[in-house]
N, C-alpha and C positions, 0 to 999 in steps of 0.2 A: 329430176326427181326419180328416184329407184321404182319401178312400178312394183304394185302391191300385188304380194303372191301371198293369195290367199288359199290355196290347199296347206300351205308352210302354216298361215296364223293358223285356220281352223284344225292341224297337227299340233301347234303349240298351244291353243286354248286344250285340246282333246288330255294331255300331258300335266295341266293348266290344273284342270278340273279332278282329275285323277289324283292328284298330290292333294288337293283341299280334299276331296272325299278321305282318304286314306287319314288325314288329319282329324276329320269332323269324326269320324270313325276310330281313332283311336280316345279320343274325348270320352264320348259315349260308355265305349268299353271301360275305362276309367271310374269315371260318374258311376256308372251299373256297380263296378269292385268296391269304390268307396263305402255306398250306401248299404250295401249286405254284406259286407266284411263281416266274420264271425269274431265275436270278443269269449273270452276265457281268461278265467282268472289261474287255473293251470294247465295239466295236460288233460281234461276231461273229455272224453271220445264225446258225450253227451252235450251240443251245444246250447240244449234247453236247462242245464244247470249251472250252478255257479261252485266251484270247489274254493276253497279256500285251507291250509294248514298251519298247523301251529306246534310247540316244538317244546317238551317239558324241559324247567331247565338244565338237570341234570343229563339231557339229551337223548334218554333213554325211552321216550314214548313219545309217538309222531301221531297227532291228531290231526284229523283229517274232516270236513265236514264237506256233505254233498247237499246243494239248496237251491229248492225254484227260488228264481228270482222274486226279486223284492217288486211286489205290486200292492197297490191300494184295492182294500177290500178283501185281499186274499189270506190266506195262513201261508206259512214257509210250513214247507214238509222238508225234516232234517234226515241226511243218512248221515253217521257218525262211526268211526270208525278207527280203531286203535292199532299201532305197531309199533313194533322196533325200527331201529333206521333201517334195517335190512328190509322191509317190508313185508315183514311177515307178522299175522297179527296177534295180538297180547288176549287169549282167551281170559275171562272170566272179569272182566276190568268193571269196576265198580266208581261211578263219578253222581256231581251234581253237576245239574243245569242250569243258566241262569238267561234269559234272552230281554234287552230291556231296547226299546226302539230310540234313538238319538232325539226327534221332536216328540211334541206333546209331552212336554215336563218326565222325559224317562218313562215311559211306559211299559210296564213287565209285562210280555208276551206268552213268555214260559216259566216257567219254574216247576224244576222236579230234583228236590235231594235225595233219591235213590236211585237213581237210573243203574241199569246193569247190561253190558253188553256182554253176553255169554258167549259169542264167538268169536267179540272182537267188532262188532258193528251192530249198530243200535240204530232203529228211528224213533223220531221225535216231532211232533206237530206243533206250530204255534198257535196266535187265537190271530182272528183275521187280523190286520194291518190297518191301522186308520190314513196310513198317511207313507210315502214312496221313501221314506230318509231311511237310512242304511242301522242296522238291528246290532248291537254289540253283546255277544256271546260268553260269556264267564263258566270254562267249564272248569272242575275242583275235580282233580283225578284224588282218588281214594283208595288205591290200592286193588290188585288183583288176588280173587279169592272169592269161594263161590257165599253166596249169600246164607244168612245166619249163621254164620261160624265168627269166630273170635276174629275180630277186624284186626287184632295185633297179629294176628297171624298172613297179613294177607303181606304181598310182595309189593315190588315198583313204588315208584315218589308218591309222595302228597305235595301234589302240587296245583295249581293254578294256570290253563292256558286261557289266554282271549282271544278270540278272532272276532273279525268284524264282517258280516256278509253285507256288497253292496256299496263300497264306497272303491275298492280295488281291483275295478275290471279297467283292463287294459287293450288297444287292438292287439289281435296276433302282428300283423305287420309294423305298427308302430307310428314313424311319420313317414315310412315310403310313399302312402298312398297318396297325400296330397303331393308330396314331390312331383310326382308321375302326374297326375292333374295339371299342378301348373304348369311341368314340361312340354303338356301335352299343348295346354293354351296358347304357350308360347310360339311352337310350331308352327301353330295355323294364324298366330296374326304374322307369324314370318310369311310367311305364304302370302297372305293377303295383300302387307303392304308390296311385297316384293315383287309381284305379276299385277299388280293394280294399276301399273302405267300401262304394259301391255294388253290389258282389257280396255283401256280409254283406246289405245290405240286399234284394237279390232274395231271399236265403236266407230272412231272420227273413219276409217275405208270403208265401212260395211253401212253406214249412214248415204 
């Protein structure tokens, strides 16, 4: 029998160990990316809101709405905001509002038939929120043109966008994360089973 050279195992337990750390340790890092991964519904520097846009059909007014998230008990505070596709924005733009929340038999949250964004961006408050389901938005563009003046005279579509806040957030990464997760899993039980004869084996010399 080969006699047992034991500075060689306790080098290759040392080797051993180091490959499981470096594993248990990329996990971790994993798990931490997973669970605070920031979600956006576009490119919003702010990750305490939720953007969403919507698009008149003539293509020519880009609606855009900035919204705390959808919580129970709270009101959404709306920032609204109009442009051309170029993104520049449509002064004097004149719409209604409609915000009715998907449970609770439709419930209207907001309602306001003259809302005027005079630079191009308007806010909006709703009433608190009974309940987490996602709030569907009806806005009714009315034409740009400053207020009490002859609305035939005013420019851009009469038209109708909806957006929805709260049903269409997405991760920024997508399904990477969990890939990497399980890749990660998979790693360390490679490891495990792979040196788990040579750990019985440090055991049956070192007994």
């Amino acid at each position: 029998m080969r006699p047992c050279n034991l500075k060689q195992i306790l080098e290759n337990m040392t080797k051993i160990h180091s490959k499981l750390v470096c594993g248990i340790f990329l996990i971790l890092i994993t798990m931490s990316f997973v669970g605070n991964q920031a979600f956006a519904q576009t490119e919003s520097g702010d990750s305490s809101l939720v953007v969403v846009k919507g698009v008149s059909q003539d293509g020519t007014v880009v609606v855009t709405v900035s919204s705390t998230p959808v919580e129970i008990h709270k009101p959404l505070a709306l920032k609204i905001s109009f442009t051309d596709p170029k993104g520049n924005k449509i002064m004097h733009e004149n719409y209604a509002i409609t915000g009715i929340q998907q449970e609770g038999n439709g419930i209207t949250i907001l309602s306001n038939q003259y809302a005027y964004a005079a630079n191009g961006d308007d806010l909006q408050v709703t009433l608190a929120l009974d309940n987490p389901s996602p709030v569907n938005f009806m806005i009714q563009l009315q034409g740009s043109g400053l207020p009490g003046t002859d609305s035939s005279t005013w420019t851009g579509p009469i038209d109708t966008v909806g957006i929805t806040i709260g049903t269409n957030i997405v991760p920024e990464f997508g399904s990477l994360a969990p890939m990497i997760l399980i890749f990660s899993l998979l790693v360390v039980i490679f490891f495990i089973r792979r040196f788990g004869i040579r750990l019985s084996y440090f055991d049956k010399y070192a007994s």
